[in-house]
N, CA, C and O atoms as CSV, one atom per row, in Angstrom:
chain,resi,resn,atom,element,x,y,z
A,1,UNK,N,N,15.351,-10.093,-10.658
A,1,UNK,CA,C,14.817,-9.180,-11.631
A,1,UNK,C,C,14.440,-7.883,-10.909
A,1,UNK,O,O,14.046,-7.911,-9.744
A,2,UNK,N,N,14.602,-6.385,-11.827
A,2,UNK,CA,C,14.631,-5.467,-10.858
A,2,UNK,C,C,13.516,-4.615,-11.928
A,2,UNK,O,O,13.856,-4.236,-13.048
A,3,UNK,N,N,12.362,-4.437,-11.442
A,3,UNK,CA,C,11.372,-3.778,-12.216
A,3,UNK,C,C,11.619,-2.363,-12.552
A,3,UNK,O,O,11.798,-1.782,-13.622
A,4,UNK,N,N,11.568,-1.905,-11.081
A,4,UNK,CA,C,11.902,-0.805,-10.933
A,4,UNK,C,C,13.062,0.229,-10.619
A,4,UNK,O,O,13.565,-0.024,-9.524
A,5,UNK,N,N,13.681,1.405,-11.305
A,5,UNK,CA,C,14.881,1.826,-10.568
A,5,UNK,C,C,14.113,2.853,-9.002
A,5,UNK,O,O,13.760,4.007,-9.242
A,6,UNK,N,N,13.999,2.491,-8.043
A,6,UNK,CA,C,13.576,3.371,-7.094
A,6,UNK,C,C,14.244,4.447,-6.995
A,6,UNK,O,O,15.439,4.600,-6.741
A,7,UNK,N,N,13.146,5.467,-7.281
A,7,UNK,CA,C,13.622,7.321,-7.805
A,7,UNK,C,C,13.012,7.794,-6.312
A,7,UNK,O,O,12.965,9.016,-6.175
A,8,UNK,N,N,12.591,7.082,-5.298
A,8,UNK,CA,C,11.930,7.871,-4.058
A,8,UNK,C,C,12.046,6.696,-3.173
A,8,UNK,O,O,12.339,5.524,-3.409
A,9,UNK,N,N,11.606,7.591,-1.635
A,9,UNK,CA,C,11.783,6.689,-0.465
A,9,UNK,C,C,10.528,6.462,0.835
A,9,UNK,O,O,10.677,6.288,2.045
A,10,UNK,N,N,9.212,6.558,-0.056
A,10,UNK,CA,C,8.421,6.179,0.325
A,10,UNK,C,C,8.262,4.749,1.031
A,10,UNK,O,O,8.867,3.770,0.592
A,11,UNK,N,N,7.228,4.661,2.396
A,11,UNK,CA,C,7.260,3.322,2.508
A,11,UNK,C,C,7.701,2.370,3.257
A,11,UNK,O,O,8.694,2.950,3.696
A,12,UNK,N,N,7.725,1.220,3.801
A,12,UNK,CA,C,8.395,0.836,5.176
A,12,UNK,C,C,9.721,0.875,5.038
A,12,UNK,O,O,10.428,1.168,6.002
A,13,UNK,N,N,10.242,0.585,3.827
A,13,UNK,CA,C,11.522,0.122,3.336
A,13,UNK,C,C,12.302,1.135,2.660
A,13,UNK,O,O,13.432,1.112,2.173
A,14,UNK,N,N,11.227,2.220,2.773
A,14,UNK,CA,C,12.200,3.474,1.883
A,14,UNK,C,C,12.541,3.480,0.265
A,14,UNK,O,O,13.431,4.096,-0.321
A,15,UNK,N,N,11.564,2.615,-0.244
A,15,UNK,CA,C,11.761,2.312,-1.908
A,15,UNK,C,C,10.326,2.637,-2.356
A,15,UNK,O,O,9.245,2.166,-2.006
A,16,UNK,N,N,10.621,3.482,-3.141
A,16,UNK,CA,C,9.058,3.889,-3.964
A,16,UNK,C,C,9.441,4.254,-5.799
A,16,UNK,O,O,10.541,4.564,-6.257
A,17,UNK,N,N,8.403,4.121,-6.399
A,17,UNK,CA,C,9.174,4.308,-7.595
A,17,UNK,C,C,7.806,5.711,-8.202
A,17,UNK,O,O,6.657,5.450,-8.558
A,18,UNK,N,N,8.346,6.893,-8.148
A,18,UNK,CA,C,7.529,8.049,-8.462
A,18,UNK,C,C,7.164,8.324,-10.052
A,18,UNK,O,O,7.908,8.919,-10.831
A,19,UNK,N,N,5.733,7.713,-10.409
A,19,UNK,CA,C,5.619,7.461,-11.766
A,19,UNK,C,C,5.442,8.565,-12.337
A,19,UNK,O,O,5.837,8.232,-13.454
A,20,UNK,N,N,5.225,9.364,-12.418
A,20,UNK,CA,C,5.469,10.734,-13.192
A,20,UNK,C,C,6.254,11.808,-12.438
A,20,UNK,O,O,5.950,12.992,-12.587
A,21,UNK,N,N,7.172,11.464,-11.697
A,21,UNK,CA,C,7.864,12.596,-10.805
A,21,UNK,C,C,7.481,13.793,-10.602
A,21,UNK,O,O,8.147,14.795,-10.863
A,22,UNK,N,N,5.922,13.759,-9.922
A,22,UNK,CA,C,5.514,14.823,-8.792
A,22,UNK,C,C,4.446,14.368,-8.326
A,22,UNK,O,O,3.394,14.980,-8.512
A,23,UNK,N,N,4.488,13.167,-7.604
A,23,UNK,CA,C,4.832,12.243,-6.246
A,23,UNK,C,C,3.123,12.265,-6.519
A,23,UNK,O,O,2.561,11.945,-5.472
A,24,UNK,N,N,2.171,12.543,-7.595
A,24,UNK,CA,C,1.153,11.942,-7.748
A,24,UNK,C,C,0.896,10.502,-7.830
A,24,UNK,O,O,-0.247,10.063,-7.706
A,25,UNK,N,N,1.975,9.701,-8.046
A,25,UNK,CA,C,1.252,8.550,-8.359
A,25,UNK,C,C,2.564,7.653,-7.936
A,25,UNK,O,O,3.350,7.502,-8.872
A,26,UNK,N,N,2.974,6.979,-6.599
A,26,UNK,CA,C,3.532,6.181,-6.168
A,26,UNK,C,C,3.786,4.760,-6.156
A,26,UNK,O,O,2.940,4.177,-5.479
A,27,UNK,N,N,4.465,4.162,-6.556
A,27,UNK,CA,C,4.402,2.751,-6.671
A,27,UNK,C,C,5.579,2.563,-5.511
A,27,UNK,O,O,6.775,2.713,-5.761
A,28,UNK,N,N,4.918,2.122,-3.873
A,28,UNK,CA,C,5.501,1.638,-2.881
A,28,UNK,C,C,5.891,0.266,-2.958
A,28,UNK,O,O,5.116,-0.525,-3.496
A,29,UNK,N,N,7.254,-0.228,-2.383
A,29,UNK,CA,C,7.296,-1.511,-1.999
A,29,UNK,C,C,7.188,-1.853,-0.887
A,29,UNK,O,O,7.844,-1.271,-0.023
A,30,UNK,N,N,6.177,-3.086,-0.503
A,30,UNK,CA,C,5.801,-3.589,0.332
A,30,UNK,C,C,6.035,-4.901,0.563
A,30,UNK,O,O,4.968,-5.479,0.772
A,31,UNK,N,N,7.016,-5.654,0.617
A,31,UNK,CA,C,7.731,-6.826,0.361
A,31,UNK,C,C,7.105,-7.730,1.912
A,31,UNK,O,O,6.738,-7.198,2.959
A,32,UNK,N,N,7.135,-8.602,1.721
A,32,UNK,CA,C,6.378,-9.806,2.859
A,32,UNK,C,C,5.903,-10.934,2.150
A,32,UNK,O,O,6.460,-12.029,2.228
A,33,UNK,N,N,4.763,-10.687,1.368
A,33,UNK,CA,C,3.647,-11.563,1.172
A,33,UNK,C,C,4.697,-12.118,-0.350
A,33,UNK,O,O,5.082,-13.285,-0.285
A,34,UNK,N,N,5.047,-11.441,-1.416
A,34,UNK,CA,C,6.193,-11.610,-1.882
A,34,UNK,C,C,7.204,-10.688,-2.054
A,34,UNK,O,O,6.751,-9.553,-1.904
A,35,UNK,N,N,8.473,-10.699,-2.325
A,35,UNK,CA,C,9.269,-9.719,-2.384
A,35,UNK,C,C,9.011,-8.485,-3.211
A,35,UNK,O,O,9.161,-7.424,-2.604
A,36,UNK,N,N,8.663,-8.417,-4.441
A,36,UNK,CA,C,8.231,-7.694,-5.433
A,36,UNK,C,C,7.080,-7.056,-5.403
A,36,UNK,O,O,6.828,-6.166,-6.216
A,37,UNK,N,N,5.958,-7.559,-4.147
A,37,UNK,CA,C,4.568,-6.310,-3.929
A,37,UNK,C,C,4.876,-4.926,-3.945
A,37,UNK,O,O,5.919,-4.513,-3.439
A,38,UNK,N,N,3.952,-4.090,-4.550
A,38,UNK,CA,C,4.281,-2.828,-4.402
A,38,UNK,C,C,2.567,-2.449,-4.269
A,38,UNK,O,O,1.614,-2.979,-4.840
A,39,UNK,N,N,2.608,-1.304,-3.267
A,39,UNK,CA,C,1.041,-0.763,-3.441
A,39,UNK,C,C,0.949,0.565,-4.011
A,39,UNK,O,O,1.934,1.285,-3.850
A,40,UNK,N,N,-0.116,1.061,-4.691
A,40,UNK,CA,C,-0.093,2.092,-5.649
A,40,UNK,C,C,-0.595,3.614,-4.680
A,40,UNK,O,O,-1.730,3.752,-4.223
A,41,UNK,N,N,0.169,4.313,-4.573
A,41,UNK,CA,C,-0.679,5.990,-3.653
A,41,UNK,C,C,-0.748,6.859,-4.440
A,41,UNK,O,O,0.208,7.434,-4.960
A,42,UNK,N,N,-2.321,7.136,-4.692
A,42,UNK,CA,C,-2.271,8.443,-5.300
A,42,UNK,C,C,-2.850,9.448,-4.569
A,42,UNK,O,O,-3.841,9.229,-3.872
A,43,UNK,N,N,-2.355,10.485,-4.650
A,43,UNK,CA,C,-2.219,11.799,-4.123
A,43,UNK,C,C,-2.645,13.073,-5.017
A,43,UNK,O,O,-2.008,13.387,-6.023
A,44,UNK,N,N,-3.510,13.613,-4.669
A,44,UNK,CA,C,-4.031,14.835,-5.080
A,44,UNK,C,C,-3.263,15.999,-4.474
A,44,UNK,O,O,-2.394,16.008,-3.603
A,45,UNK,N,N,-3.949,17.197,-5.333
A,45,UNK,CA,C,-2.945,18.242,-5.031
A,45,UNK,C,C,-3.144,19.158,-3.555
A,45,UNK,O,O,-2.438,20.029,-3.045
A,46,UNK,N,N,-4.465,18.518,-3.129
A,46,UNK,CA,C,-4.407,18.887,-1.654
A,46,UNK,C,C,-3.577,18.177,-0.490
A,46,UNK,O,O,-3.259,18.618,0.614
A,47,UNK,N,N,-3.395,17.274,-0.922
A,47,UNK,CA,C,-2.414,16.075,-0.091
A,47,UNK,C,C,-3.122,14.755,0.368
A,47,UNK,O,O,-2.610,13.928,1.123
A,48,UNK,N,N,-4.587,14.656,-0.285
A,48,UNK,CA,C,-5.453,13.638,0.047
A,48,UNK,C,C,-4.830,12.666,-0.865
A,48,UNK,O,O,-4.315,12.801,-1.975
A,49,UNK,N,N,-5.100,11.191,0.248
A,49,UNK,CA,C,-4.257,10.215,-1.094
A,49,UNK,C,C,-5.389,8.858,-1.225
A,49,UNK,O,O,-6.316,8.693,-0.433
A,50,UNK,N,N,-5.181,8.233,-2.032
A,50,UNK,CA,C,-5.904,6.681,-2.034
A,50,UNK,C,C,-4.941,5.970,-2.165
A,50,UNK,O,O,-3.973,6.234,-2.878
A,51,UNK,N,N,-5.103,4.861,-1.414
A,51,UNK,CA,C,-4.396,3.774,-1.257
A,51,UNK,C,C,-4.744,2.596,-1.831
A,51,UNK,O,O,-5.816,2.065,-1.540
A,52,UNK,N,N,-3.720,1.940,-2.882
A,52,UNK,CA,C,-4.376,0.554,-3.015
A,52,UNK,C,C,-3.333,-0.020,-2.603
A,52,UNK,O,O,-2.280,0.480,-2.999
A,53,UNK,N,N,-3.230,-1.378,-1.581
A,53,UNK,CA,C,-2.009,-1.983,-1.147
A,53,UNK,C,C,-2.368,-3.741,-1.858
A,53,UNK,O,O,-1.761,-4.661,-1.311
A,54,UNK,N,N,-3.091,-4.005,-2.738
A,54,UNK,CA,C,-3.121,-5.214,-3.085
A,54,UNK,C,C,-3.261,-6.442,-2.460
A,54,UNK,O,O,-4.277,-6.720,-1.823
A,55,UNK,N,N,-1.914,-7.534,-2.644
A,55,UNK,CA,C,-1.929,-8.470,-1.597
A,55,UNK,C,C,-1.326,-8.383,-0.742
A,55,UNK,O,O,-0.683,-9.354,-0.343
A,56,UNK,N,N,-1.272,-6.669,0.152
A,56,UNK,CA,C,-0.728,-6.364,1.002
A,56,UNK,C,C,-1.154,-6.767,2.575
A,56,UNK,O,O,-0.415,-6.880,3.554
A,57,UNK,N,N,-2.506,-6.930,2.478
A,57,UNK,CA,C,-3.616,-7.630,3.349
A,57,UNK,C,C,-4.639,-8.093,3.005
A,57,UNK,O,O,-5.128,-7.652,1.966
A,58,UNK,N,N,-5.158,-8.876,3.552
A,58,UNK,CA,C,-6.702,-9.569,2.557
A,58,UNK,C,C,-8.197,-7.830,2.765
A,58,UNK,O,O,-9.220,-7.658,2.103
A,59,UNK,N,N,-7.769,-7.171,3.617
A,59,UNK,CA,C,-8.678,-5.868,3.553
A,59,UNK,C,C,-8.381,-5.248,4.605
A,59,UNK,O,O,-7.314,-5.295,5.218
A,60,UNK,N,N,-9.533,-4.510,4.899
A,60,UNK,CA,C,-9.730,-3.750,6.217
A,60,UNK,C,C,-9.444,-4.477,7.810
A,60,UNK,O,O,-8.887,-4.087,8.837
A,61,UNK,N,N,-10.063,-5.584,7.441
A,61,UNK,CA,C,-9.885,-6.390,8.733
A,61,UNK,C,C,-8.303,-6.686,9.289
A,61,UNK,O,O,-7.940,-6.767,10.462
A,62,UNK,N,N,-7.489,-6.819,8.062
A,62,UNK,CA,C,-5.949,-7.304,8.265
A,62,UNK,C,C,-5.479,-6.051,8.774
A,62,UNK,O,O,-4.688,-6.276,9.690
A,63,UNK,N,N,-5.634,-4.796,8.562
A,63,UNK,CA,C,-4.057,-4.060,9.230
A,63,UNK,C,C,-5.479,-3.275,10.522
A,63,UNK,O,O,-5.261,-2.734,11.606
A,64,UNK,N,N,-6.162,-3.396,10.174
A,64,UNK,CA,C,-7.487,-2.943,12.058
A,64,UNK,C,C,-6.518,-3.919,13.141
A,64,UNK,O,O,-5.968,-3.638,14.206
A,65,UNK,N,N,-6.599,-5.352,12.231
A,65,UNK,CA,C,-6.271,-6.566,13.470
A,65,UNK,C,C,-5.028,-6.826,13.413
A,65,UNK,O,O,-4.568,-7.739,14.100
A,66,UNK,N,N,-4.385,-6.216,12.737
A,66,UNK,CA,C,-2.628,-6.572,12.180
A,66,UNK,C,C,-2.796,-8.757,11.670
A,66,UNK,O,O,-2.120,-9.713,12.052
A,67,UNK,N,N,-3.402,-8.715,11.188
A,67,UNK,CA,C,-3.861,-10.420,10.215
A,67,UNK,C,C,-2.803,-10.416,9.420
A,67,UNK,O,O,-3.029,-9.612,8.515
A,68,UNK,N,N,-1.521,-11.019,9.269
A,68,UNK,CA,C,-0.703,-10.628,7.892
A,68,UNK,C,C,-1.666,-12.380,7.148
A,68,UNK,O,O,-2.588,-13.003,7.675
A,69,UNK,N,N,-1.086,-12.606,6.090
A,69,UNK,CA,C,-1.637,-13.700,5.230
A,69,UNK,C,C,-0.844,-14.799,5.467
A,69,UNK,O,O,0.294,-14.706,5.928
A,70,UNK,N,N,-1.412,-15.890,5.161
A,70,UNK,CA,C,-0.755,-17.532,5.431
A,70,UNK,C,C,0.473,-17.773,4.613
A,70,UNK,O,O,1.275,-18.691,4.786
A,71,UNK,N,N,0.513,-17.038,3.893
A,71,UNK,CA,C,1.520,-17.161,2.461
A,71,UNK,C,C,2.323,-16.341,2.378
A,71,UNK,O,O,1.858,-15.236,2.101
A,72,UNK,N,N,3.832,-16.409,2.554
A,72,UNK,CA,C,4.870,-15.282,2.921
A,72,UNK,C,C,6.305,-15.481,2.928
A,72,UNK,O,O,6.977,-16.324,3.521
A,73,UNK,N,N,6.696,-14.383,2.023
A,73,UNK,CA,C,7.956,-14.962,1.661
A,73,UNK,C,C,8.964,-14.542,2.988
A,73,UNK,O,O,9.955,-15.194,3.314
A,74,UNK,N,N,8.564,-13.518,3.553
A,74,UNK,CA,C,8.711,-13.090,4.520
A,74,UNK,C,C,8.497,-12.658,5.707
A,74,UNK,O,O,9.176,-11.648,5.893
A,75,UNK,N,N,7.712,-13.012,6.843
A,75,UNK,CA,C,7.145,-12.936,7.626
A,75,UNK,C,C,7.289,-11.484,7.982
A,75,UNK,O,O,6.396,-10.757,7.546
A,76,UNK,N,N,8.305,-10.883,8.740
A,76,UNK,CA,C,8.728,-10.122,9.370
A,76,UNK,C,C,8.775,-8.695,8.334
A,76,UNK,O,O,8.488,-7.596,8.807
A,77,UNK,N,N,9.109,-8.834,7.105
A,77,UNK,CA,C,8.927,-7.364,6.505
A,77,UNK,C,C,7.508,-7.836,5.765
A,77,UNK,O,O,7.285,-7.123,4.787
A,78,UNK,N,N,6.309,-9.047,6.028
A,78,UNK,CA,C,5.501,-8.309,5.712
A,78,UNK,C,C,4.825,-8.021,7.149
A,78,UNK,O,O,3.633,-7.908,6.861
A,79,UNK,N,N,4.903,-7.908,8.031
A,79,UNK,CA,C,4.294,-7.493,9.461
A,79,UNK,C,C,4.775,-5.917,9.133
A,79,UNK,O,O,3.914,-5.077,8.874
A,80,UNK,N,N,6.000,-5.614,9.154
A,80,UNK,CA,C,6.573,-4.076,8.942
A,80,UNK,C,C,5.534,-3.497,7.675
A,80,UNK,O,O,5.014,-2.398,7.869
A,81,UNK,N,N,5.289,-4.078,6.644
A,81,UNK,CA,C,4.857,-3.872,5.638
A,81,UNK,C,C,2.684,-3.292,5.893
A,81,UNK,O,O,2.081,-2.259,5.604
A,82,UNK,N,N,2.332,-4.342,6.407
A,82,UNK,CA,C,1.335,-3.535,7.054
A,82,UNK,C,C,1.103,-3.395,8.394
A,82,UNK,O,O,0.167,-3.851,9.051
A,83,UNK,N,N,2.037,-2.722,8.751
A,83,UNK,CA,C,2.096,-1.445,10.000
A,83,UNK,C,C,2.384,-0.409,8.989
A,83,UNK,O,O,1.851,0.685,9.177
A,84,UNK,N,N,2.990,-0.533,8.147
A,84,UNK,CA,C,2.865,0.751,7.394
A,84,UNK,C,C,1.671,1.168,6.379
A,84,UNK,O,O,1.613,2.277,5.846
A,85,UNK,N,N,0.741,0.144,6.187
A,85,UNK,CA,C,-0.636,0.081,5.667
A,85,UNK,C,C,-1.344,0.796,6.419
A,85,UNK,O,O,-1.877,1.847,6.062
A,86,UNK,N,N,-1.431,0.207,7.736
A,86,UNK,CA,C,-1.856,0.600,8.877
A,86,UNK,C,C,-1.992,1.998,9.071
A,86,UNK,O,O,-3.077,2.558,8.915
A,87,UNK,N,N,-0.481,2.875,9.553
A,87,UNK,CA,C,-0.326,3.383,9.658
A,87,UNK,C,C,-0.981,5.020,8.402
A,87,UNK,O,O,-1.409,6.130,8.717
A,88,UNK,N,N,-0.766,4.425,7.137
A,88,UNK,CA,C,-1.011,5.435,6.080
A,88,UNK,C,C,-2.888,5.352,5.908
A,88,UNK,O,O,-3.590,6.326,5.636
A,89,UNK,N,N,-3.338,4.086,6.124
A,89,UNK,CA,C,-4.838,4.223,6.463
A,89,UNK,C,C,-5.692,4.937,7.136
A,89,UNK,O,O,-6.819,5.347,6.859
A,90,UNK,N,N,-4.732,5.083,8.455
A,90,UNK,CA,C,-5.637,6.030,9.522
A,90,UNK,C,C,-5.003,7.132,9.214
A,90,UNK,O,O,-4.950,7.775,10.263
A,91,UNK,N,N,-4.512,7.696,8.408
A,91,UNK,CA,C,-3.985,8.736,8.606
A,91,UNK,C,C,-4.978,9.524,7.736
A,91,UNK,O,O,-5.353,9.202,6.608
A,92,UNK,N,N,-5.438,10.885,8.621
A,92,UNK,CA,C,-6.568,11.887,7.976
A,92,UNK,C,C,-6.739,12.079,6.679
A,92,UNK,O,O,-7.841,12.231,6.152
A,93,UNK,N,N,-5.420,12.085,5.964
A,93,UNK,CA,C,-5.567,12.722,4.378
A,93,UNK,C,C,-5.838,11.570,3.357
A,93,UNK,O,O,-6.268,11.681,2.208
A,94,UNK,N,N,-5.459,10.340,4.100
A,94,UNK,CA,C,-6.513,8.784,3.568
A,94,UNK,C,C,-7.607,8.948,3.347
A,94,UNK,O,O,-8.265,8.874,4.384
A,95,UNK,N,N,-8.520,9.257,1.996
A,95,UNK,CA,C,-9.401,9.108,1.563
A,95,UNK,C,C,-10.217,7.414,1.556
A,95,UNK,O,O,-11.392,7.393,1.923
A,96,UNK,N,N,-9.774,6.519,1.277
A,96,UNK,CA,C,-9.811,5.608,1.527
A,96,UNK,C,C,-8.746,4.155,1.023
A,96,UNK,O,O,-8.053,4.575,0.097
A,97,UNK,N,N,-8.464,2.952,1.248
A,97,UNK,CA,C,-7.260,1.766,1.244
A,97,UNK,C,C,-8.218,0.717,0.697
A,97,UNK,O,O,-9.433,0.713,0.897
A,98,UNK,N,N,-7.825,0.209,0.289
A,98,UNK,CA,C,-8.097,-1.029,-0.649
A,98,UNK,C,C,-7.144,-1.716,-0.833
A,98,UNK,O,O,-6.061,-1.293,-1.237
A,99,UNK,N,N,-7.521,-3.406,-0.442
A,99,UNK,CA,C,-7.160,-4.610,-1.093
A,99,UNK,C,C,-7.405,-5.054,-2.228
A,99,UNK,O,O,-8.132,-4.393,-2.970
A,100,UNK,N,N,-6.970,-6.042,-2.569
A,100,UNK,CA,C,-7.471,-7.039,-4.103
A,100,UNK,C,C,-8.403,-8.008,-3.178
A,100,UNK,O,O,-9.077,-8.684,-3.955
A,101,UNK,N,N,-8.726,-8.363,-1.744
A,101,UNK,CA,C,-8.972,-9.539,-1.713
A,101,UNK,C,C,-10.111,-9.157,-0.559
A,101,UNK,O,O,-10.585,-9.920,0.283
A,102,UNK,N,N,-10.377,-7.895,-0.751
A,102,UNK,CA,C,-11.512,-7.479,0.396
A,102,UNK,C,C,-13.109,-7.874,0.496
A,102,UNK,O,O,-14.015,-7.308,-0.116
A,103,UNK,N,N,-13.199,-8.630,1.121
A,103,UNK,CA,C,-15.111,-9.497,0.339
A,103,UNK,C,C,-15.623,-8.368,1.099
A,103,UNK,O,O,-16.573,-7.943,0.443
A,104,UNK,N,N,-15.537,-7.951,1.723
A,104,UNK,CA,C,-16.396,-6.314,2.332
A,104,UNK,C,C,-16.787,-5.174,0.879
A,104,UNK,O,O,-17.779,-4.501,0.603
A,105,UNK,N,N,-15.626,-5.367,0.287
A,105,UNK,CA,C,-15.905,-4.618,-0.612
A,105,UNK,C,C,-16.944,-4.447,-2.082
A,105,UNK,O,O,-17.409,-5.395,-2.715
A,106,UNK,N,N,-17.081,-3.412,-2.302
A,106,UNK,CA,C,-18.354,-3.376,-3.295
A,106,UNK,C,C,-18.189,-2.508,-4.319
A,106,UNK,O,O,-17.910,-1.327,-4.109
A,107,UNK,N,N,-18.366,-3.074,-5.682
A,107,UNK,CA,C,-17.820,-1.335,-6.650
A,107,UNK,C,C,-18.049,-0.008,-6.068
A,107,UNK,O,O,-18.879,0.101,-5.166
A,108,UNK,N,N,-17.390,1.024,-6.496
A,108,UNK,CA,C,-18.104,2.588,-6.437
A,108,UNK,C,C,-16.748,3.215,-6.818
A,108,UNK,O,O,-15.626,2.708,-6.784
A,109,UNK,N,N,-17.062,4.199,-7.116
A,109,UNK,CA,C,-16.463,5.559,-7.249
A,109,UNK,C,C,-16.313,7.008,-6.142
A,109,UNK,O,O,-17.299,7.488,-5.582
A,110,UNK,N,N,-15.564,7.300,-6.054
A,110,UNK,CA,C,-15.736,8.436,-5.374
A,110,UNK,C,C,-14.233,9.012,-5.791
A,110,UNK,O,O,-13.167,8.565,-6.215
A,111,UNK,N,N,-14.836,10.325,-5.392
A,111,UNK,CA,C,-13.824,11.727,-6.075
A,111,UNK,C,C,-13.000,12.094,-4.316
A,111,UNK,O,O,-13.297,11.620,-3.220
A,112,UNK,N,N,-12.183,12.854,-4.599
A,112,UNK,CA,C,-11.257,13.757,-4.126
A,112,UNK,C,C,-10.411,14.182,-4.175
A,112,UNK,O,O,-10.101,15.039,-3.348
């Protein structure tokens, strides 16, 4: 089954699907944990982005320590998969990354 037609090449794998085509709002694939993960980037018009990568890692601790998860359809593109978490996390214009499965985490809001 093919959800998406990938219109961009965001991403470890070079497949992103650009939901309003001007690259505000990204739906990356991140295939490992299952084939079909995708994590969501949104991007403001300064170039600051938020990251949500889902069950891309269980949180912060997984791509700090490179932790991939016990459960994997693919080992190896999901290791590629967060190095590229990794990678877009530390990167300055990362406002902040989020999991679904982060117990560190705590509601809030914040702007940028």
């Amino acid at each position: 089954m093919n959800l998406y037609d990938w219109n961009d090449s965001q991403g470890p794998f070079g497949r992103s699907y650009d939901l309003l085509g001007d690259k505000s709002i990204e739906l990356i694939n991140i295939p490992g944990h299952t084939a079909g993960l995708v994590a969501t980037k949104i991007t403001n018009s300064d170039g600051k982005y938020f990251l949500y990568y889902g069950d891309g890692g269980y949180g912060e601790k997984s791509w700090k320590e490179m932790v991939t998860s016990g459960i994997s359809m693919d080992k190896s593109a999901q290791k590629k998969s967060l190095e590229w978490i990794r990678k877009e996390s530390l990167d300055p214009n990362c406002v902040r990354s989020l999991a679904c499965h982060g117990i560190e985490e705590k509601p809030e809001v914040f702007e940028f």
